[in-house]
N, C-alpha and C positions, 0 to 999 in steps of 0.2 A: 150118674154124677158121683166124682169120688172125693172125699176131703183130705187133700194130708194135713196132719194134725199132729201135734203132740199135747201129751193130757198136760202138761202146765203154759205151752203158749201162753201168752194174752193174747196176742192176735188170734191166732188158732180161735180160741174160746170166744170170742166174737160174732165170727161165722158160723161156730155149731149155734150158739141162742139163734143166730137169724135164718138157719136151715131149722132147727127147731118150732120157731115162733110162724114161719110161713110154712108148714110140715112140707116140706119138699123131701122126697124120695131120696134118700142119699148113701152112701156108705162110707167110713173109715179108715183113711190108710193110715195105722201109725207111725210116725218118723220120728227116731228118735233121736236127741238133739244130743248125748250123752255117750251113750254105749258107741265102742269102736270108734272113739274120735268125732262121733255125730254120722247119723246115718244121710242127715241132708248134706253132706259134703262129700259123700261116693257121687261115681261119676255117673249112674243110673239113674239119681234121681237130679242131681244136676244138669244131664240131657234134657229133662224135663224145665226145668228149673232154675238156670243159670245164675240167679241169686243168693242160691242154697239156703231158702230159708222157708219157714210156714207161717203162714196157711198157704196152700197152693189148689188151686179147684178143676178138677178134673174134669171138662166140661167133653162132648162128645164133637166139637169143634175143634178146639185148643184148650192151652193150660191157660189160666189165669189167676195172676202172682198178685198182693200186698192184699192186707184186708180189708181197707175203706174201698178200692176199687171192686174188689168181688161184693161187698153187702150192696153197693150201689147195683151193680149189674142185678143180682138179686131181687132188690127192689123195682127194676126195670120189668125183668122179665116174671117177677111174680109180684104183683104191686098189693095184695093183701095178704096179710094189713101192712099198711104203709109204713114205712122207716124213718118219712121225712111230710112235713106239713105241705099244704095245699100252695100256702103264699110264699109269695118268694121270699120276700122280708123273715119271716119264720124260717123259712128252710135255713139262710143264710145262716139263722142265727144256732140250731141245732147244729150243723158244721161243723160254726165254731168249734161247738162245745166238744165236740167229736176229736176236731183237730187237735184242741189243745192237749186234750189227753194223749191221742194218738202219735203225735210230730213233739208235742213239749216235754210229756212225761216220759211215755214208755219207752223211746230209742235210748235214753239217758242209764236207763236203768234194766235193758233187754240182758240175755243171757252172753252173748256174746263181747258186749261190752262189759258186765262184769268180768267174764272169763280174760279181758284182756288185762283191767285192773289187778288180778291177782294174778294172772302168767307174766306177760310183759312188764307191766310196770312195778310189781310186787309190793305190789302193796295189802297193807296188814288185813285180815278179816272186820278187826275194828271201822278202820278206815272207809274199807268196801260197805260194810256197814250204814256209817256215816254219811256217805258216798249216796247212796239209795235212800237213807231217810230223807237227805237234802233237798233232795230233788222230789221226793214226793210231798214233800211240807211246803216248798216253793209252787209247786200247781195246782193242788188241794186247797190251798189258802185263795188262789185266783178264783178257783171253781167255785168254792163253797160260797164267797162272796156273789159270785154274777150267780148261782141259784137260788141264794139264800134270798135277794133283792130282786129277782125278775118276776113279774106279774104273770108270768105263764108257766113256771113250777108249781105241779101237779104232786101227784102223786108221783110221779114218772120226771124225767128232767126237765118233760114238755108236755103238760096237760098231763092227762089222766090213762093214757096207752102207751106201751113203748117207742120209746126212736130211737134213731141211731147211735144217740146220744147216749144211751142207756143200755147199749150194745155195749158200747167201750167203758163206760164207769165202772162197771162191773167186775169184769175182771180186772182191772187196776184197781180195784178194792183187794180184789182178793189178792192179791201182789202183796200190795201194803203190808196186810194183817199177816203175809206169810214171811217178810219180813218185819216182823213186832214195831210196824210204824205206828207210832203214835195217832189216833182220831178222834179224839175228845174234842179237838177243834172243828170238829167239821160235821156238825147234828144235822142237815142239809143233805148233805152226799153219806151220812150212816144210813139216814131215812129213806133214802131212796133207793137205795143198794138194798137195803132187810125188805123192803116193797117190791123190788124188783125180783130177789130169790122166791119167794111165794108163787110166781109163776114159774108152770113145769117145763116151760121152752126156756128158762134160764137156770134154773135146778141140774136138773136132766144136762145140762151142757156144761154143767160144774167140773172141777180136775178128775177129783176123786170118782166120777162117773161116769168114766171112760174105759172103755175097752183095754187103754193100754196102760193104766194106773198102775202106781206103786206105791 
């Protein structure tokens, strides 16, 4: 099983915690989104890939592309420790929480959408700036609210083990604070992010410790 991967993905960084957290036998392709115009936009790994983008999972069947669909499969085919609660009601609601981050936050603020802000439309650094706090201040404030009040925030965003949920906050933490997004509002999702780093299947799947780091 191969991962394409670049060490600042979010998505990317998702799937290494959850190959990490179930230790699944894996290796690293790095793809790098930068050098030479972006290496996922040659037509080699577009063959692969027709979306040109990462994480991509090199499974000995087929490739399979977006990262909430790959940790799901994951969790199918390797169900410990589980990603997602027993009840259906619970499952539903870790989702959620997954989604919002994933479909409300992250596309808003991904590398290529920046990159269209400041090529295309040119707009100023400030702005692009401004542009990524917005948006993270707008879904952070939703999140921290429904963890701060739900009866089944743990340690974890859901009880006291990881989930899926704690896949994705993660790294859209680490986003945040690498663009100097303000978090003082959100003791909820700080707490649970510093609880979450503590384990070495989300450490270990950090930027800086990757193979293809800079």
């Amino acid at each position: 099983m191969k991962l394409a991967s670049y060490f600042r993905s979010t998505a990317a960084y998702r799937v290494r915690i959850a190959l990490n957290l179930k230790q699944i036998d894996h290796t690293l392709l790095p793809i790098h989104l930068i050098r030479d115009g972006g290496e996922h936009k040659q037509t080699d790994y577009q063959a692969h890939n027709p979306e040109g983008l990462v994480p991509a999972l090199f499974t000995e069947d087929r490739v399979l592309s977006q990262s909430l669909a790959i940790l799901e499969y994951l969790d199918e085919t390797h169900p410990t420790p589980a990603l997602l609660p027993n009840n259906a009601l619970d499952r539903a609601y870790v989702r959620g929480l997954a989604l919002s981050i994933c479909c409300d936050i992250h596309p808003l603020n991904n590398l290529r959408v920046l990159q269209y802000l400041s090529g295309e439309l040119q707009v100023s650094d400030a702005k692009k700036q401004a542009w990524y706090q917005h948006w993270i201040a707008t879904g952070f404030t939703a999140l921290e609210t429904r963890l701060a009040n739900h009866a089944a925030t743990g340690e974890f965003c859901f009880g006291d083990s990881p989930s899926l949920a704690d896949l994705c906050l993660v790294p859209q933490v680490y986003n945040a604070n690498r663009f100097n997004c303000p978090l003082d509002d959100y003791p909820t999702i700080r707490r649970i992010n510093e609880r979450c780093l503590q384990e070495p299947s989300f450490s270990q799947a950090a930027p800086e410790n990757q193979p293809d780091a800079e």
